[in-house]
PDB file of N, CA, C and O in Angstrom:
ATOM      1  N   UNK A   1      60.038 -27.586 -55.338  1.00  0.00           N
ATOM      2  CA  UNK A   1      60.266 -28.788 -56.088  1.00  0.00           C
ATOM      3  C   UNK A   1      61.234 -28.459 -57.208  1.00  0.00           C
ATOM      4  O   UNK A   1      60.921 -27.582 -58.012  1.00  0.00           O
ATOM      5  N   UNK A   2      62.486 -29.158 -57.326  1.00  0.00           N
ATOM      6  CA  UNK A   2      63.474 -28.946 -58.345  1.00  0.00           C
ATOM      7  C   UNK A   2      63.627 -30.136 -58.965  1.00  0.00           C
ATOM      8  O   UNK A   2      64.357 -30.972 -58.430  1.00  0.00           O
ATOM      9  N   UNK A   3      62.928 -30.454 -60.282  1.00  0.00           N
ATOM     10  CA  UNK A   3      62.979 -31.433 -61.045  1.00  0.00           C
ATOM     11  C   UNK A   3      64.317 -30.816 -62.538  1.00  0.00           C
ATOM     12  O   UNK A   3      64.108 -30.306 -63.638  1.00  0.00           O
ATOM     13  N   UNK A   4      65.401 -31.143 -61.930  1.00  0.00           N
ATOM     14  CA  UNK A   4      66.347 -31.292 -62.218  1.00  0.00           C
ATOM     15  C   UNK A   4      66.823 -32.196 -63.749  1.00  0.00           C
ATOM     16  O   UNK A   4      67.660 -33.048 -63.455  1.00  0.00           O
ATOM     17  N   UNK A   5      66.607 -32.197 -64.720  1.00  0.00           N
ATOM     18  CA  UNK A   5      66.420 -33.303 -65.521  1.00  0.00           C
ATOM     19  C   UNK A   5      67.925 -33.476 -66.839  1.00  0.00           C
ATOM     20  O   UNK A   5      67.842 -33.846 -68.010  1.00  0.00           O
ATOM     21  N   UNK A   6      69.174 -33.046 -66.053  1.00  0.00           N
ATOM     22  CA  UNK A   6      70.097 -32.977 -66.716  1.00  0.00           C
ATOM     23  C   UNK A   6      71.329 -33.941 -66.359  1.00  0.00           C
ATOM     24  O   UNK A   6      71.408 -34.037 -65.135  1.00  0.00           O
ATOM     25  N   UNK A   7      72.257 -34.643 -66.981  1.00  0.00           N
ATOM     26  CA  UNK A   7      73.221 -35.343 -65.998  1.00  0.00           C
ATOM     27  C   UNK A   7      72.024 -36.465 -66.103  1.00  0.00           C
ATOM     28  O   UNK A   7      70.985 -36.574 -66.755  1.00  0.00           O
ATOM     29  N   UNK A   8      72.779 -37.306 -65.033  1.00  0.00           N
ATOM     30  CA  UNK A   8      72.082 -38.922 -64.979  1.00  0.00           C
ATOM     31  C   UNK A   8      71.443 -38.737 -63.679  1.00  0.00           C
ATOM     32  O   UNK A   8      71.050 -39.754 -63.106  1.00  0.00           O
ATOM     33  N   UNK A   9      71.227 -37.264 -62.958  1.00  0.00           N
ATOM     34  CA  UNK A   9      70.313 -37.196 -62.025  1.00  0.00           C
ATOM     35  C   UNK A   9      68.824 -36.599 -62.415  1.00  0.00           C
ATOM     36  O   UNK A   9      68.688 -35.391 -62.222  1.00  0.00           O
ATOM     37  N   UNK A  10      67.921 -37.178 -62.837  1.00  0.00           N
ATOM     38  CA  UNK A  10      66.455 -36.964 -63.137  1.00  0.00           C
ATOM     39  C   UNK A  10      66.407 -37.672 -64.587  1.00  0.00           C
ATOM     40  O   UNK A  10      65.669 -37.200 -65.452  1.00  0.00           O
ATOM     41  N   UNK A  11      67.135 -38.717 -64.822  1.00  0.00           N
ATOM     42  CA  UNK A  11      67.066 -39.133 -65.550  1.00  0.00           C
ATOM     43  C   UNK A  11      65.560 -40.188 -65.736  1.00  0.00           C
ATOM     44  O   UNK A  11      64.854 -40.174 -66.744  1.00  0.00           O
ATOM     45  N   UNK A  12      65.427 -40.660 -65.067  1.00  0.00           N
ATOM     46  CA  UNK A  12      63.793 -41.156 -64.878  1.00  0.00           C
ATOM     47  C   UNK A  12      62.657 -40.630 -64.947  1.00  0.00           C
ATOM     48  O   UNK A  12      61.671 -41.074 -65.535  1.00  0.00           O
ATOM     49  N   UNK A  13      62.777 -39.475 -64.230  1.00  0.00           N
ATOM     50  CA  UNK A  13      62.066 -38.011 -64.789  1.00  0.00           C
ATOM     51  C   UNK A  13      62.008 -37.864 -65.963  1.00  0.00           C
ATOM     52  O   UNK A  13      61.171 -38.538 -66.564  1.00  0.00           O
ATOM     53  N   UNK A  14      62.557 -37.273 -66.447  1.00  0.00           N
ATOM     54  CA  UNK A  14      63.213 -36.806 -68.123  1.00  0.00           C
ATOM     55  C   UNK A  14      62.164 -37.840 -69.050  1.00  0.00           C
ATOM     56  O   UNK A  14      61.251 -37.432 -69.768  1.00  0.00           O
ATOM     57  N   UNK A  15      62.503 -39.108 -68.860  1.00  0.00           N
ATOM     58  CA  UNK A  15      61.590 -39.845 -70.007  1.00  0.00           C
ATOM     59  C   UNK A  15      60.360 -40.603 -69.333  1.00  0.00           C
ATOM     60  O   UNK A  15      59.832 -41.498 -69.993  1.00  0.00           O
ATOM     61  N   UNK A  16      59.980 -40.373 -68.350  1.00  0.00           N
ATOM     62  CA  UNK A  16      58.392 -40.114 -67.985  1.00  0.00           C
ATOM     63  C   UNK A  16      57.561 -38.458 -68.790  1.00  0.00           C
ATOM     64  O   UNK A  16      56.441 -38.021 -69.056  1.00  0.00           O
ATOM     65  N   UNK A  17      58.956 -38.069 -68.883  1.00  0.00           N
ATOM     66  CA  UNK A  17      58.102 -36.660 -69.790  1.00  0.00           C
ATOM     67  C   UNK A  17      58.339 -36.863 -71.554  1.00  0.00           C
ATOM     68  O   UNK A  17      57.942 -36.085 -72.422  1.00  0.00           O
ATOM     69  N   UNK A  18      58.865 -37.743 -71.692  1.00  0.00           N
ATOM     70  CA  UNK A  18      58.539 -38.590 -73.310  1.00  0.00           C
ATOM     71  C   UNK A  18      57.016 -38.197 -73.834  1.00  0.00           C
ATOM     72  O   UNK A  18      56.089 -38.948 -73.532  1.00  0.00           O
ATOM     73  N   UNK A  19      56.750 -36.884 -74.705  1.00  0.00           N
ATOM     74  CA  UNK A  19      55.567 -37.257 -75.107  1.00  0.00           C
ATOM     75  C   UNK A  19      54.579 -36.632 -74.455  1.00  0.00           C
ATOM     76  O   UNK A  19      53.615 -36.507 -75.212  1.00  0.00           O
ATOM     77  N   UNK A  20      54.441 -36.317 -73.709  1.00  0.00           N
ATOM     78  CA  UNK A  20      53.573 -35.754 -72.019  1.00  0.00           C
ATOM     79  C   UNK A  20      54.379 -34.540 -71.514  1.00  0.00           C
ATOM     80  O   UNK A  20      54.413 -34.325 -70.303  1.00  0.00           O
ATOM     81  N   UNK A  21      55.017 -33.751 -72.360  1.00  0.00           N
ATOM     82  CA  UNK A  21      55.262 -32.267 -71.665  1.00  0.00           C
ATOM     83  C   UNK A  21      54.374 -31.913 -71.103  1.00  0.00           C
ATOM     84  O   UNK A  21      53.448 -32.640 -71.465  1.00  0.00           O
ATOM     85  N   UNK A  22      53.948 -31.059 -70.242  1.00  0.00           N
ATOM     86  CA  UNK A  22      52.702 -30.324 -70.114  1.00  0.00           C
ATOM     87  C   UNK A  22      51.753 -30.778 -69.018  1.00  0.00           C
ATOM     88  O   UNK A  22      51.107 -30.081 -68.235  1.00  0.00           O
ATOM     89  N   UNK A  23      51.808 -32.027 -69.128  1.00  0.00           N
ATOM     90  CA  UNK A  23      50.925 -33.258 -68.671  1.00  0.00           C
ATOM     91  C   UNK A  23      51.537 -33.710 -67.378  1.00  0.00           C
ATOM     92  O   UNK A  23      51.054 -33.350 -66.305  1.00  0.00           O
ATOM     93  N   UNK A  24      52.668 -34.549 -67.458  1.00  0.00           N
ATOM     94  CA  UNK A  24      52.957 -35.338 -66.425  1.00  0.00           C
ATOM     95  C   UNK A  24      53.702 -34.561 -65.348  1.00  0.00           C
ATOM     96  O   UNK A  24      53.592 -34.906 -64.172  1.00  0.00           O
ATOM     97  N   UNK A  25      54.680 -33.218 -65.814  1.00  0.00           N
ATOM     98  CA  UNK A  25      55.049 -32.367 -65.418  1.00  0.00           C
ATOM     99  C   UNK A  25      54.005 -31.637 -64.321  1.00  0.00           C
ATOM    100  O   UNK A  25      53.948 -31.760 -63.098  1.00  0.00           O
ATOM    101  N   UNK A  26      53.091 -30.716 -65.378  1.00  0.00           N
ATOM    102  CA  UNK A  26      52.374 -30.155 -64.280  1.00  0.00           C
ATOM    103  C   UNK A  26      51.571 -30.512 -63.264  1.00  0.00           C
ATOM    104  O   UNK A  26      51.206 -29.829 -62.308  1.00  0.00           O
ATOM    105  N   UNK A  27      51.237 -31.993 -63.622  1.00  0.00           N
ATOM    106  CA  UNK A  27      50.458 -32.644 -62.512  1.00  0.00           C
ATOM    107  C   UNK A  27      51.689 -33.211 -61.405  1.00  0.00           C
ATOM    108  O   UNK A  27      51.372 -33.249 -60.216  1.00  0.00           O
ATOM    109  N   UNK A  28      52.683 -33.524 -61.691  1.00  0.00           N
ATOM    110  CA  UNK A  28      53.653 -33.659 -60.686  1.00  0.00           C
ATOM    111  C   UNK A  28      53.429 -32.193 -59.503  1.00  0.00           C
ATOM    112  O   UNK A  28      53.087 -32.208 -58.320  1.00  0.00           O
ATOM    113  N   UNK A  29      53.630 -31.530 -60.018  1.00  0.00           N
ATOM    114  CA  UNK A  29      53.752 -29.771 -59.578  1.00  0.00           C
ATOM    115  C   UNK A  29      52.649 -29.647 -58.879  1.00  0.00           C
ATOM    116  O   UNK A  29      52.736 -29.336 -57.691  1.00  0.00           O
ATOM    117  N   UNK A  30      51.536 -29.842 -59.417  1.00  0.00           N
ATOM    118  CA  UNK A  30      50.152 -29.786 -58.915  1.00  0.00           C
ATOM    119  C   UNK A  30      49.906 -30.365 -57.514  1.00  0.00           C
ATOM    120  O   UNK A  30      49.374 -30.015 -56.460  1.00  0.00           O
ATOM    121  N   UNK A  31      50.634 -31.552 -58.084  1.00  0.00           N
ATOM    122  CA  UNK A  31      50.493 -32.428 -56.612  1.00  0.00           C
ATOM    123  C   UNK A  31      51.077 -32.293 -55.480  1.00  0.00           C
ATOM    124  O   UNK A  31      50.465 -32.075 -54.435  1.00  0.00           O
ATOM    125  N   UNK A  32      52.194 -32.397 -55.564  1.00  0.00           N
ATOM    126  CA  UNK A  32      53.071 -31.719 -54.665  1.00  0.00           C
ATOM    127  C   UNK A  32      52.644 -30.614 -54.154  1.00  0.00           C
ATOM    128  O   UNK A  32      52.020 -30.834 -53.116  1.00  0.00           O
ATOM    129  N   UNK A  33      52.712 -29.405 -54.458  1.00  0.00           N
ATOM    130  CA  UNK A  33      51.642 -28.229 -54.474  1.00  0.00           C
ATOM    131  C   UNK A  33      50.302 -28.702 -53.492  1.00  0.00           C
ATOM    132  O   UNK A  33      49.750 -27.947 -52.690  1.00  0.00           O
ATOM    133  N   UNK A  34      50.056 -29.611 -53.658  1.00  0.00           N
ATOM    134  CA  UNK A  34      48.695 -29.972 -52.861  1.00  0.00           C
ATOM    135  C   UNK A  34      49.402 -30.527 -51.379  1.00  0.00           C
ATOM    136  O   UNK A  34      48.969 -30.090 -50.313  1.00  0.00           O
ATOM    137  N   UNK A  35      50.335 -31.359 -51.413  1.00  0.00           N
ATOM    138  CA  UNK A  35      50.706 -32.285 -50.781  1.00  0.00           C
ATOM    139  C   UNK A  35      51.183 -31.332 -49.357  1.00  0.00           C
ATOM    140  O   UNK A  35      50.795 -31.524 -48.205  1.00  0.00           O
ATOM    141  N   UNK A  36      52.000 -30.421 -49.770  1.00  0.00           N
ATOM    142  CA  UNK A  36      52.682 -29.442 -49.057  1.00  0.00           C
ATOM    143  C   UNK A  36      51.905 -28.515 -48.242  1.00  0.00           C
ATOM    144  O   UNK A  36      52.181 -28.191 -47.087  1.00  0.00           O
ATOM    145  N   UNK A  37      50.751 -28.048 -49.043  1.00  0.00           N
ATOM    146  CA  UNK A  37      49.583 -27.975 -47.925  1.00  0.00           C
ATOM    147  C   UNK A  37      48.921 -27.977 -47.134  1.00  0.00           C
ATOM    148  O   UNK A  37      48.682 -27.284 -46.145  1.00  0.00           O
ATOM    149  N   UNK A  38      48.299 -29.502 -47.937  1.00  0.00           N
ATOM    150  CA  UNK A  38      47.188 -30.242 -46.984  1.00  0.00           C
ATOM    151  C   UNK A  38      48.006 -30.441 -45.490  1.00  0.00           C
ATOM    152  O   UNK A  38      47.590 -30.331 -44.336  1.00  0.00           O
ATOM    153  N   UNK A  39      49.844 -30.906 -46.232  1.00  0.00           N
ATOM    154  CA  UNK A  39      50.361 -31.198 -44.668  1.00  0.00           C
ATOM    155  C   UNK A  39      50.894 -30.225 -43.793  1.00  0.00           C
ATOM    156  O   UNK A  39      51.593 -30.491 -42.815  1.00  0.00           O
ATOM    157  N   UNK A  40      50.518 -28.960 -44.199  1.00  0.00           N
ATOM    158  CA  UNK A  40      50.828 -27.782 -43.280  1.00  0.00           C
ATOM    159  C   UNK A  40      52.300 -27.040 -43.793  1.00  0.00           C
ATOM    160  O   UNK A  40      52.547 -25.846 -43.621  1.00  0.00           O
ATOM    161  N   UNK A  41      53.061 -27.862 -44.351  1.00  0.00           N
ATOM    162  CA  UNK A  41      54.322 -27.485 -44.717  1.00  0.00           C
ATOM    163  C   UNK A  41      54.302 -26.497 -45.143  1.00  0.00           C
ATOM    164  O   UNK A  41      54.878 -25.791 -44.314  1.00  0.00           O
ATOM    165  N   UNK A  42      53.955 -25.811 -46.082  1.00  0.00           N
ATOM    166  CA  UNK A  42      53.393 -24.548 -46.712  1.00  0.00           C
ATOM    167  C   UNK A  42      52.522 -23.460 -46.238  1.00  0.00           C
ATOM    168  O   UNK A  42      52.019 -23.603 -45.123  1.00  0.00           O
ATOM    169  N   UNK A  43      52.249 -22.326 -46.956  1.00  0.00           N
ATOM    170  CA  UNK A  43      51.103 -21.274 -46.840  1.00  0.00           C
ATOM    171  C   UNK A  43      50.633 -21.193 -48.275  1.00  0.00           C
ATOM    172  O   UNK A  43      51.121 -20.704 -49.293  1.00  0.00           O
ATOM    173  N   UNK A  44      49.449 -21.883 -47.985  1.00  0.00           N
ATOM    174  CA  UNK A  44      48.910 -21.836 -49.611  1.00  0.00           C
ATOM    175  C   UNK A  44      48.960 -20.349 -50.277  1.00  0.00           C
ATOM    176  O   UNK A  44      49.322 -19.944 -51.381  1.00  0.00           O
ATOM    177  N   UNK A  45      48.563 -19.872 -49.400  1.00  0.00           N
ATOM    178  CA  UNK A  45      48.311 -18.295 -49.731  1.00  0.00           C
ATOM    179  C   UNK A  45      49.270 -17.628 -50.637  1.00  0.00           C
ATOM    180  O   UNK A  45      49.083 -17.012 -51.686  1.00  0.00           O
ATOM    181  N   UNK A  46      50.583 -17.967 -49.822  1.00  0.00           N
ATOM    182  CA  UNK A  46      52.349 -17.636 -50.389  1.00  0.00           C
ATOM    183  C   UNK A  46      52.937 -18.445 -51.046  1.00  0.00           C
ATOM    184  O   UNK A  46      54.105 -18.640 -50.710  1.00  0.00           O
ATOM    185  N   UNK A  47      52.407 -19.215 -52.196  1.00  0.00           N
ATOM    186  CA  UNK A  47      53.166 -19.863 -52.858  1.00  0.00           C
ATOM    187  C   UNK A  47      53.844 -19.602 -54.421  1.00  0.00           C
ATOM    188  O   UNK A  47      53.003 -19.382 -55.293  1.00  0.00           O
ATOM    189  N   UNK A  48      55.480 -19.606 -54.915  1.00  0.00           N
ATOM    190  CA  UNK A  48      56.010 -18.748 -56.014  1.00  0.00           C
ATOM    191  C   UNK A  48      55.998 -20.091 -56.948  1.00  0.00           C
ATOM    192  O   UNK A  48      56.607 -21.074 -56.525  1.00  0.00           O
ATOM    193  N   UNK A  49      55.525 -20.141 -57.829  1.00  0.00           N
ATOM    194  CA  UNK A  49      55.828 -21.092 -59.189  1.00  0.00           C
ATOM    195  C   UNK A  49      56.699 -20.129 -60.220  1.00  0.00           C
ATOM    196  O   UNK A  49      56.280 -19.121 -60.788  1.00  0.00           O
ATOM    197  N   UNK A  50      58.285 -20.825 -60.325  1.00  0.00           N
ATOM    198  CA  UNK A  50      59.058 -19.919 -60.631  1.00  0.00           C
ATOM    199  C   UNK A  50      59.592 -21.119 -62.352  1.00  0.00           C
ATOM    200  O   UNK A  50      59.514 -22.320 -62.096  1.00  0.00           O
ATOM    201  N   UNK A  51      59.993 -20.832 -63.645  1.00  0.00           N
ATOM    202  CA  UNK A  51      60.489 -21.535 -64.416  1.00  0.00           C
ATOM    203  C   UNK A  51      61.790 -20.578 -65.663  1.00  0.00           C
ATOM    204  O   UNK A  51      61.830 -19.368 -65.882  1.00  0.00           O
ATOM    205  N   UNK A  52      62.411 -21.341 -66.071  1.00  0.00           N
ATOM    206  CA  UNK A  52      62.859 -21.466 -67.396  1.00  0.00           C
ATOM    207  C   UNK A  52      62.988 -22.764 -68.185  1.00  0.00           C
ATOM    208  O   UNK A  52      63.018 -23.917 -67.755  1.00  0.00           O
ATOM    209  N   UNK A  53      63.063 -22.280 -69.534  1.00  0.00           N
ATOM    210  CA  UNK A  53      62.739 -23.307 -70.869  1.00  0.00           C
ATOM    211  C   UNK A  53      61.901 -24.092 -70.458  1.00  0.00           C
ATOM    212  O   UNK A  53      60.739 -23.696 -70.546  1.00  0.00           O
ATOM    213  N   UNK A  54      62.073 -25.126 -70.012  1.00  0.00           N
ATOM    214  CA  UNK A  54      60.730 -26.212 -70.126  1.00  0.00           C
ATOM    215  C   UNK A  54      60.367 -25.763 -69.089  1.00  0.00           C
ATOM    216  O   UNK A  54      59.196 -25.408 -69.229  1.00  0.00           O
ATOM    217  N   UNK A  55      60.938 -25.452 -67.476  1.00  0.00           N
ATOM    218  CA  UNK A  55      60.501 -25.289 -66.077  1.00  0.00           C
ATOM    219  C   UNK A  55      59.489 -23.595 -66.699  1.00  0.00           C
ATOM    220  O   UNK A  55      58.506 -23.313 -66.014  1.00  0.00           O
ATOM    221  N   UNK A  56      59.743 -22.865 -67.637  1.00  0.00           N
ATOM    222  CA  UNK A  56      58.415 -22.224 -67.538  1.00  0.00           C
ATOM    223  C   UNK A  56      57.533 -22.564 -68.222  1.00  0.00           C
ATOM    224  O   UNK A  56      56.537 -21.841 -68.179  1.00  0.00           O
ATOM    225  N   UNK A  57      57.493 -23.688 -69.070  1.00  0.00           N
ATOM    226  CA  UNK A  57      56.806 -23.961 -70.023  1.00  0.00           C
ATOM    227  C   UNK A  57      55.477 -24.923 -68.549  1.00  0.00           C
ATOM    228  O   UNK A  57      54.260 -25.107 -68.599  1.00  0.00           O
ATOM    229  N   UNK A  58      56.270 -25.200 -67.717  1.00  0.00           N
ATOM    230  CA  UNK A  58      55.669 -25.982 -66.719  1.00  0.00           C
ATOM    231  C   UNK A  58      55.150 -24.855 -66.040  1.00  0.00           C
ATOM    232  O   UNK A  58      53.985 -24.711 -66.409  1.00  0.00           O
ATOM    233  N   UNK A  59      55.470 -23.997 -65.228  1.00  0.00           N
ATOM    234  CA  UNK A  59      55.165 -22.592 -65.047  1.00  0.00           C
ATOM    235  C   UNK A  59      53.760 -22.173 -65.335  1.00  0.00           C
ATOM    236  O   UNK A  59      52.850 -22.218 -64.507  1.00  0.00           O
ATOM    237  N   UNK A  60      53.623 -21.662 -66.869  1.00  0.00           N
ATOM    238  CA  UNK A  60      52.938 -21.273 -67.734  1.00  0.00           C
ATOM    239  C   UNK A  60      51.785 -22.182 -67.082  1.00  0.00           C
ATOM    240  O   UNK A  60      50.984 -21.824 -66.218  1.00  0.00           O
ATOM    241  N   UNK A  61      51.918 -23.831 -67.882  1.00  0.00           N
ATOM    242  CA  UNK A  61      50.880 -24.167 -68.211  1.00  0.00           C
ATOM    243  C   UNK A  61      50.172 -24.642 -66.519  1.00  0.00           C
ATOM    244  O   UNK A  61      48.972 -24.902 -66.423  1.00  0.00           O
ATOM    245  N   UNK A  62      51.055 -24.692 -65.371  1.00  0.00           N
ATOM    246  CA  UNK A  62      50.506 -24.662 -64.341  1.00  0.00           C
ATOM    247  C   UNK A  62      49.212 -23.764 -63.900  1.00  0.00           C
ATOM    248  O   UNK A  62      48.193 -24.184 -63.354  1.00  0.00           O
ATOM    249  N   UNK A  63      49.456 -22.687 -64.203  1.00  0.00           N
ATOM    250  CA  UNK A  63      48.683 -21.031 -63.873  1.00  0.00           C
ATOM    251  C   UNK A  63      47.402 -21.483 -64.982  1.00  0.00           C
ATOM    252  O   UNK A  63      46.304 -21.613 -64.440  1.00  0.00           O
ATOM    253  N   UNK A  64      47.436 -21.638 -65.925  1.00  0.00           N
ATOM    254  CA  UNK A  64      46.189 -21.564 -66.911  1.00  0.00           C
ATOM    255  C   UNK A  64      46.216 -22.692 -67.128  1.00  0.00           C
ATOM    256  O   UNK A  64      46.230 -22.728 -68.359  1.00  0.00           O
ATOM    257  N   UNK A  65      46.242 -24.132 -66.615  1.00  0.00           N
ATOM    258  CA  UNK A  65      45.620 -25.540 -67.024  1.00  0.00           C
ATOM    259  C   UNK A  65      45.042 -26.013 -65.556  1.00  0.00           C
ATOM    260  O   UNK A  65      44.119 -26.828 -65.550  1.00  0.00           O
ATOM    261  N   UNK A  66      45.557 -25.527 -64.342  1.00  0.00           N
ATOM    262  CA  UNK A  66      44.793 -26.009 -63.155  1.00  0.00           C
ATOM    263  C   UNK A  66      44.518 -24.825 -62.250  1.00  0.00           C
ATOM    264  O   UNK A  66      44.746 -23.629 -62.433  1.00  0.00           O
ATOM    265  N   UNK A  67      44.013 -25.410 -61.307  1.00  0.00           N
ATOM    266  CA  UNK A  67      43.465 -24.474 -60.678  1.00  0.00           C
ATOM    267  C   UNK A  67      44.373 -24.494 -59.040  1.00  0.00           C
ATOM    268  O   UNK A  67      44.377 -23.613 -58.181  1.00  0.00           O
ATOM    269  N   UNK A  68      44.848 -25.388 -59.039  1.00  0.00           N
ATOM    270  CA  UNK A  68      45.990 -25.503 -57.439  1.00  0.00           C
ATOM    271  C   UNK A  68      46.937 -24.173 -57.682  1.00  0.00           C
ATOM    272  O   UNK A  68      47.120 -23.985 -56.479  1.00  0.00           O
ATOM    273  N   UNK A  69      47.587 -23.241 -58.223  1.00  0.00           N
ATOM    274  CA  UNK A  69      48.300 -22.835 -58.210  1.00  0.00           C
ATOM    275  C   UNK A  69      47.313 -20.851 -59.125  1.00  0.00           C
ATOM    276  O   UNK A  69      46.639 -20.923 -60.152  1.00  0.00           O
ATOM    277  N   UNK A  70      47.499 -19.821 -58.558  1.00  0.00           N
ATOM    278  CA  UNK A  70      47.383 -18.324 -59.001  1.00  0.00           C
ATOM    279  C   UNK A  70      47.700 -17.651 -59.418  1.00  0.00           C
ATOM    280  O   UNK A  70      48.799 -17.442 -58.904  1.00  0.00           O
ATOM    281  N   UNK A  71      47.481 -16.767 -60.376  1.00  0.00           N
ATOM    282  CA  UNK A  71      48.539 -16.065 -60.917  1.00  0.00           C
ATOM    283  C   UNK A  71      47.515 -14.326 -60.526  1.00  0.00           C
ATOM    284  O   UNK A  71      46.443 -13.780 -60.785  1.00  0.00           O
ATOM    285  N   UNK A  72      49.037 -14.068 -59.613  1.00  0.00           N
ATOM    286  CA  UNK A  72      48.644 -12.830 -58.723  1.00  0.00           C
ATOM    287  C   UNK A  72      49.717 -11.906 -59.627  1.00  0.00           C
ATOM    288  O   UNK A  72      50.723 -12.334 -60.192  1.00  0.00           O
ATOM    289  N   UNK A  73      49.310 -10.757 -59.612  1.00  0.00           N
ATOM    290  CA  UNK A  73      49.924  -9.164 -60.050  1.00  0.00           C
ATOM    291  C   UNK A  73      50.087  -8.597 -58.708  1.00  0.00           C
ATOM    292  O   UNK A  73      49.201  -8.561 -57.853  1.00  0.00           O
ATOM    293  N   UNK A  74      51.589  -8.044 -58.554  1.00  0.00           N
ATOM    294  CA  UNK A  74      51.528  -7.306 -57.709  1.00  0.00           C
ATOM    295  C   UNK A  74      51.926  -5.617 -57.995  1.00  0.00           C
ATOM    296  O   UNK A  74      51.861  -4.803 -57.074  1.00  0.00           O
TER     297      UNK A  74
END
């Protein structure tokens, strides 16, 4: 998922996250994350949650605010 939020492409994005960093973001992520799954598209097992500036701030709070997503050491 590349939520892109620069330019006038994710511009709708961008101010759905007005206020709700953290929030509307990672549950986007979350979901998707689920979505990709449930429909086989994925290997839950193998999945990379990768960020910078806000995309790790989304990152971050993915790993320690829900539980859809792991944070493995290798």
């Amino acid at each position: 998922m590349d939520a892109y939020c620069y330019g006038s492409y994710g511009r709708e994005y961008r101010e759905r996250l007005l206020g709700q960093w953290g929030i509307v973001d990672v549950n986007d992520c979350c979901s998707c994350t689920k979505f990709l799954v449930e429909s086989r598209k994925v290997d839950g097992e193998r999945l990379c949650v990768t960020g910078i500036s806000s995309g790790g701030y989304t990152t971050l709070a993915s790993l320690a605010f829900k539980e859809t997503l792991k944070l493995v050491f290798l």
